[in-house]
N, C-alpha and C positions, 0 to 999 in steps of 0.2 A: 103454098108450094110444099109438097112429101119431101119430108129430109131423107138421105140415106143415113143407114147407119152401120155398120162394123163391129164385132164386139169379139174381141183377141186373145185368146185364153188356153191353156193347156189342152190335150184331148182326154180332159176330165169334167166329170158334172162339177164337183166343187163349189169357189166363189162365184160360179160364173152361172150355174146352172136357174139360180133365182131369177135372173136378166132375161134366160131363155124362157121358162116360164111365163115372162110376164110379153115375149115377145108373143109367144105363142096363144096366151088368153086374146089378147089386146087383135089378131090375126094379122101382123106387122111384118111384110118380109125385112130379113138382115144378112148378111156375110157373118156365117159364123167360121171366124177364121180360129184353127186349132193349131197349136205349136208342138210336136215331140219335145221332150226336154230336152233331147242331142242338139235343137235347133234354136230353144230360147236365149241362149250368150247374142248370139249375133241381132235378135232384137230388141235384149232388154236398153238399150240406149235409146229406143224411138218414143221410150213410154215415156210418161212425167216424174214416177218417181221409181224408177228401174225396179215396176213388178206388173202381174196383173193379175186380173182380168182389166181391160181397157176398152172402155167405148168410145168409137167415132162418129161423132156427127156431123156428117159434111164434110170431114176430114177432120176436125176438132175434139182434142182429146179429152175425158172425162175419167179419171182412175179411181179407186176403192169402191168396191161390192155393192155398198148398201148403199153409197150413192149414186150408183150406177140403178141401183133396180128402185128405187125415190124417183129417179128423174123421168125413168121409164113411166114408171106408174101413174107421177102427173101428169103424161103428156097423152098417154093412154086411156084416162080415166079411170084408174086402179086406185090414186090413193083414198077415197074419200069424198061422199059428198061434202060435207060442211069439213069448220078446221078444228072440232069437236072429232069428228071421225076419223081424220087424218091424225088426230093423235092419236087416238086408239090403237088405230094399223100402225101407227111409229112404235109405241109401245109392243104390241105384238111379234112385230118383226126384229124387236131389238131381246123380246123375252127367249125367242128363238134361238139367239144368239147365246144365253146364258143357258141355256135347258141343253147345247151342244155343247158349252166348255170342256167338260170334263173328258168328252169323248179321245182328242189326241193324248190323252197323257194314258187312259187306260189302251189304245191299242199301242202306244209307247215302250210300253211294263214290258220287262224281259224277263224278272220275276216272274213264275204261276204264282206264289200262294198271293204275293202282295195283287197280281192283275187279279184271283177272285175275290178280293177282298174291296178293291175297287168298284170292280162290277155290279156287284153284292150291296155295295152303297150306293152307287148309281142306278140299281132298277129299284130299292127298297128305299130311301129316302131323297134323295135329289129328284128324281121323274115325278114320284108320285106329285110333290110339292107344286110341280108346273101344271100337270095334266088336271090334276083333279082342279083347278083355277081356271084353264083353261077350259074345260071343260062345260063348269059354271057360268062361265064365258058365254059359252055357244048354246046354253039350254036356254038362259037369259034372252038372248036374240033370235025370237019368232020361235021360242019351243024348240030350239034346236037345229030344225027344220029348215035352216038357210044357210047364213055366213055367219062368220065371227064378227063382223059388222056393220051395219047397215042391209041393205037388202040387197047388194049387187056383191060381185066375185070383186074382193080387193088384193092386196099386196099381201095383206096377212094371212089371208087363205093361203094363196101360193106358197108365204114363208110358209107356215105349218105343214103345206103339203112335200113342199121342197125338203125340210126336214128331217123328216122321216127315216130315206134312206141313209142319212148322216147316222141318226140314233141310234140303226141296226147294226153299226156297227161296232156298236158297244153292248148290245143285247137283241137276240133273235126278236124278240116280237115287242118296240116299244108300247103298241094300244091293245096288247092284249087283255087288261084290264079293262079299258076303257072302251065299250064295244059302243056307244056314241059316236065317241071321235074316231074309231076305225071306221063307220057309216059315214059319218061327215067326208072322211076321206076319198073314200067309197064313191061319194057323188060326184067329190071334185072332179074325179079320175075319169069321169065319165062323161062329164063336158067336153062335148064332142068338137072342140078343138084343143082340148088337154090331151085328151085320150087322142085325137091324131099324132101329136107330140109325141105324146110316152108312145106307140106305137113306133115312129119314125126316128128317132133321136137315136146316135152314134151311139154304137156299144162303146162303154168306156169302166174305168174305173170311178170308185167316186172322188 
């Protein structure tokens, strides 16, 4: 039996934007319900632990991002064939997570000199560190020429492609070095139900 599902989140890409991604590979309808923030007080008590992004399944609630877009992906066949691959994409999607840390605190800066000094170390030493691994990554698997792992569209893709727009907003062009992974990117985007997605999907902020 098709579960329904819901997944409850500001009208931002944000936490929540990885979930839609992966609804969207997967070609899974959902209720993508979006809140104003004028309107989130009056639902945060319905969640589990008064925040979101929040997935329903069936009505049953599932809260925090990354295991929201986990649960997604096994049920979809995103994470992984073996449990060799599935770590790999754990690892990926959680390197994703560290290669954006630094992004809130540089668009934070009320400073200029201190935010281009920030900047300045996050496109000169922190990016490169990830990218050029990453990178390495994706030449290693079939010349490039595919995914970050295994031969099918995983979780890690999406992270890395999801990404992206987070990074730009600590520097115009994260892959402009790395013109692989802006190709890698380049194809994701073009899997023509990604690219319906990015096509379709609510203007928003990120």
């Amino acid at each position: 039996m098709a579960h329904s599902y819901k997944l409850r989140y500001f009208n931002l890409q944000g936490r929540a934007e990885l979930a839609r991604l992966v609804f969207a590979a997967a070609g899974v309808e959902y209720e993508d319900v979006r809140y104003e923030f004028a309107d989130w007080p009056k639902h945060k008590a319905s969640t589990p632990f008064g925040q979101i992004p929040v997935l329903e399944v069936d009505g049953k609630p599932m809260a925090q991002s990354n295991a929201i877009a986990r649960y997604l992906a096994r049920e979809f066949g995103l994470a992984g064939k073996t449990a060799w691959d599935q770590g790999q994409v754990d690892m990926l999607v959680e390197t994703m997570m560290d290669i954006g840390a630094p992004v809130p605190k540089i668009r934070q800066c009320t400073d200029e000199d201190e935010k281009a000094k920030l900047k300045k170390s996050f496109a000169e030493e922190h990016l490169p560190h990830y990218m050029e691994a990453i990178q390495k990554i994706l030449e290693e698997n079939r010349e490039g020429k595919g995914f970050l792992v295994g031969d099918e569209l995983t979780l890690a893709d999406l992270a890395f492609m999801c990404g992206q727009d987070w990074l730009k907003l600590a520097m115009d062009n994260p892959l402009e070095k790395y013109p692989k992974l802006q190709e890698y990117v380049d194809r994701l985007a073009a899997i023509p139900k990604m690219a319906e997605w990015l096509k379709k999907r609510p203007k928003s902020e990120l």
